[in-house]
Structures are given as C-alpha cells and as structure tokens.
Residue, then its C-alpha position, 0 to 999 in steps of 0.5 A: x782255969x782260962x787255959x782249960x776253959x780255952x781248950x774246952x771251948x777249941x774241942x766244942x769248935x772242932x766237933x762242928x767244924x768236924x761235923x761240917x766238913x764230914x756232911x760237906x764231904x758226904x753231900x760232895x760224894x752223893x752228889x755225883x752230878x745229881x740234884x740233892x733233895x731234902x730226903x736225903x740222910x746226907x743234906x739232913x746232916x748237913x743242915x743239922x751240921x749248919x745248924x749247930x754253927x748258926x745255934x753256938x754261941x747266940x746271945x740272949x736277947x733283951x726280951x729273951x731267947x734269940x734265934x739265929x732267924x734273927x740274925x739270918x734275916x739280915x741278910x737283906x741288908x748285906x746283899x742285894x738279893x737279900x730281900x727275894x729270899x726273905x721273900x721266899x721264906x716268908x711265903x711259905x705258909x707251912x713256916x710259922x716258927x723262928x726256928x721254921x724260918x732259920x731252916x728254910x733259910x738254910x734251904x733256901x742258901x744251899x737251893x741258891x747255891x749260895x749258903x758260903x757267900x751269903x753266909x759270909x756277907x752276913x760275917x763281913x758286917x761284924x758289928x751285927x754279928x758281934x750283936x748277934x754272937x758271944x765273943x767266944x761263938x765259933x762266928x766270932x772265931x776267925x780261923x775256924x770260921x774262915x774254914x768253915x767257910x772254905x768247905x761251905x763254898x765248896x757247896x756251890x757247884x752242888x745242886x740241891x732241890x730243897x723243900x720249903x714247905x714242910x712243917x716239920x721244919x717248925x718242931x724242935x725235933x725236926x731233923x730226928x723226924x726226918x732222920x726217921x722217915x728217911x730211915x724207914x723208907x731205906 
C-alpha cells in the first residue's frame, strides 16, 4: 500500500506543478510587455493554480481549520518588507475573510513582482512551514517545490495590476465568479 499511496500522492504533485506551469506559461504569452489585470482568464488561473499549491496538505490547527493566510501572514517575519504587505492586505476594507486575505496575498506578491521570492523566504524557515504543511504537502516536498518555484520566479519580469479591493475574493466560489464575469464580457 505505501508504493500505491506514494504514487497517488506524485500524480496529486504533478497535477499542481502542472497547472502551475500551464498558468506561468499562459500569463508569460499574454503578457507580451502589457500590465496583467485581475480580469484576465489567464491570472485567475494562475491564482486558482497558486491556490491549489498553498490549500495541499494544510495541517488542521488545534482549535480547527487553518488557512493557508495563516501561514502567509508570516511573511513578516521572513522579510523586511514583510510587514508593508501585510499592511496593504489589512487595509482593504472589502477583505474580511482568512481565505479574502490569503488571495489578497497572492495579489499583492504577483503586484510586487515577488511571489517566487517571497514564497520562498516563507520555505527557507522550514520549522514554520513543517508547523503549517503535513509532511507529505507538495511545500514539504523539495524537488517538486524547488520547480515550482523556478516557473514562480519566472514571474517577476511580469507586470501585473491586481485589485485588492474585491469582495468576491472573500467567497468559496471566488474564481468561478470571476471566471463568469470574464466570460460573459468575452
């Protein structure tokens, strides 16, 4: 059973890494030298791809459901800067969820042009992702990780103009609601 469950747990690994480097790749061609904006189908992708990296593997926390905003939040103690986009996050009054805040997050890094570096300083200080990640999470996982983070980096001559203040980023159903406002203005 541990060989089936092994490569169960590889073909999960892949289909992320997969939908990582898929959205890097679209993101990269659309991008052409233009600013990136939140209503685009390819950077909905990407942050539903980034996402589904940051939500694999979450441990359950002591009084319940962790979110991967908790372990995001850290930033501030693994970069300088850490604290300004916190900041940023936490003055957006349309942000009112853990899960709002973990989007904003992402939006944020990719604004920055430093979701790779800031993604990785967070890695670095493994005892606070080994609090944060079951051992067999895809951020414990250092082959597959270090890749994901090689296309993240990639990202950083990319210029993106991501809004904050959307409450949809607050709801569950977050990016099929923008996938259908996108849609319908296609």
């Amino acid at each position: 059973p541990g060989e089936m469950d092994r490569a169960a747990l590889k073909s999960v690994y892949q289909k992320i890494v997969n939908r990582i480097r898929d959205a890097v790749q679209a993101v990269t061609r659309e991008s052409l030298g233009n600013v990136l904006y939140a209503d685009n189908t390819h950077v909905t992708d990407l942050c539903y791809a980034i996402e589904s990296l940051l939500k694999h593997g979450l441990q359950q926390g002591f009084f319940g459901t962790t979110t991967y905003w908790n372990y995001l939040e850290n930033i501030a103690k693994c970069m300088p800067d850490g604290q300004s986009v916190l900041q940023r996050i936490r003055q957006t009054p349309e942000i009112s969820s853990d899960l709002g805040r973990g989007r904003a997050w992402v939006r944020v890094a990719l604004n920055d042009q430093s979701l790779g570096p800031y993604l990785k300083s967070l890695l670095w200080e493994e005892e606070l992702t080994n609090k944060y990640y079951h051992p067999k999470a895809l951020m414990r996982e250092e082959d597959d990780i270090a890749l994901v983070l090689m296309l993240l980096e990639s990202l950083s001559h990319l210029k993106f103009s991501l809004t904050l203040n959307d409450e949809r980023l607050n709801s569950p159903d977050c990016f099929e609601l923008l996938r259908a406002q996108q849609n319908s203005a296609a």
